[in-house]
C-alpha positions in Angstrom: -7.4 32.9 -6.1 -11.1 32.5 -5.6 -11.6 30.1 -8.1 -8.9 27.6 -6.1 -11.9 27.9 -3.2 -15.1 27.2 -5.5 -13.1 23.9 -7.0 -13.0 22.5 -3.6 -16.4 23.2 -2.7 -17.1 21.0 -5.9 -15.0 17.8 -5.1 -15.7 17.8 -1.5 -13.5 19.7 1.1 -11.7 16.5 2.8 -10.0 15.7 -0.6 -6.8 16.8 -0.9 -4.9 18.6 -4.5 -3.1 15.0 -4.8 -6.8 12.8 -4.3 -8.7 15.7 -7.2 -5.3 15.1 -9.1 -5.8 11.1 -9.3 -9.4 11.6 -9.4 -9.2 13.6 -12.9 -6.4 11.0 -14.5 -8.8 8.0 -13.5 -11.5 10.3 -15.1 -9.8 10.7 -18.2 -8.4 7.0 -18.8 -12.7 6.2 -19.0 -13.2 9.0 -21.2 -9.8 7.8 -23.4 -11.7 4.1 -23.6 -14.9 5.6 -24.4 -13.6 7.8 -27.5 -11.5 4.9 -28.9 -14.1 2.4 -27.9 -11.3 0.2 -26.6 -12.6 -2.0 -23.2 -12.4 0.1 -19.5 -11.4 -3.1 -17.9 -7.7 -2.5 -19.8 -7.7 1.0 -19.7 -8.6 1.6 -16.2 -7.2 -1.3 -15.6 -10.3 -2.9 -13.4 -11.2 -5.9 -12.4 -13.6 -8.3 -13.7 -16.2 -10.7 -12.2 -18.5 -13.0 -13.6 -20.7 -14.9 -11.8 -23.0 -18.0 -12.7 -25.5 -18.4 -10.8 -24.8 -18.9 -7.2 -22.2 -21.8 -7.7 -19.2 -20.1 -9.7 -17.6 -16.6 -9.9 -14.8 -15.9 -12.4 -12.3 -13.9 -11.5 -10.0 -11.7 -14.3 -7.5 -9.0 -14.1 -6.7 -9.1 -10.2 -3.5 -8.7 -8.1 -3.8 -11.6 -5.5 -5.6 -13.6 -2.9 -5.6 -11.7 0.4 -7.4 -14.4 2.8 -8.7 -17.7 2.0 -11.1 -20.2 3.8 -14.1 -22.3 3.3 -16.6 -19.4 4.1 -14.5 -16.2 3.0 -12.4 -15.9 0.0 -11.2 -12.4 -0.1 -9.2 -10.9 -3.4 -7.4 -7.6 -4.2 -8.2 -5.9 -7.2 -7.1 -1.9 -8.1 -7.5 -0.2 -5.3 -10.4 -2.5 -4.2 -11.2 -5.6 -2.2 -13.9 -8.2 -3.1 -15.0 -10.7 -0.8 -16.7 -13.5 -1.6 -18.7 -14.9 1.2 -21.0 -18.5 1.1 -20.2 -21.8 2.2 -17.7 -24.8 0.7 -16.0 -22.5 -1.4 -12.9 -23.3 -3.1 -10.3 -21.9 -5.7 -11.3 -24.6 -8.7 -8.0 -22.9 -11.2 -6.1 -19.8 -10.4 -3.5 -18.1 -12.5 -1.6 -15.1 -13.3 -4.9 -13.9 -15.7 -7.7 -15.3 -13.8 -9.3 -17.8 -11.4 -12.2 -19.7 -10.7 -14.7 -20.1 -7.3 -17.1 -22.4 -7.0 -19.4 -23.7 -3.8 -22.8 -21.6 -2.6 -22.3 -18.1 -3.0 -24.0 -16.0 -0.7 -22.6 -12.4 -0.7 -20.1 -10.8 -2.5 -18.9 -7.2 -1.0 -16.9 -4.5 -2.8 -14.5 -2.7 -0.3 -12.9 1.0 -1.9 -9.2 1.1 -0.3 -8.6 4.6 0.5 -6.9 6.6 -2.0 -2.8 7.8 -0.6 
């Protein structure tokens, strides 16, 4: 019994058993990868962006567009929201795998969706 107390000291007392319970399995899918060296991005299953310059982002392993105009492109990854913000952007290709953004990139912001 007062061990149950000191573990949520550790994680922080406004997460729940269910948040330090998906917290430890995300934990060990990057600690899987590393001892297999197989790539996080599958494991973890994580999105991947790759950007040239300020003209082109590639886009790989994410689950939809969630708002597109000339001067926000917003896309949902795992669990997270990226939004790409410049001007005269446009979708160049976009598939199942991947997609490409090209026009002046000014910003792009990482959003954590909070964990239910």
């Amino acid at each position: 019994m007062k061990y149950r107390n000191l573990y949520f000291i550790f994680y922080g007392a406004d997460m729940t058993r269910r948040d330090i319970f998906k917290k430890d399995i995300a934990d060990a899918g990057e600690r899987f990868a590393d001892t297999f060296s197989l790539p996080k991005d599958m494991v973890v299953n994580a999105t991947l962006l790759h950007m040239i310059g300020k003209s082109d982002i590639f886009i790989e392993n994410f689950k939809g567009i969630v708002s597109y105009t000339c001067h926000e492109i917003i896309i949902k990854g795992h669990k997270i929201k990226y939004c790409i913000c410049g001007d005269n952007l446009a979708i160049e290709y976009y598939s199942n795998e991947d997609m490409k953004i090209s026009g002046q990139i000014n910003e792009v912001k990482v959003v954590r969706e909070a964990m239910r």
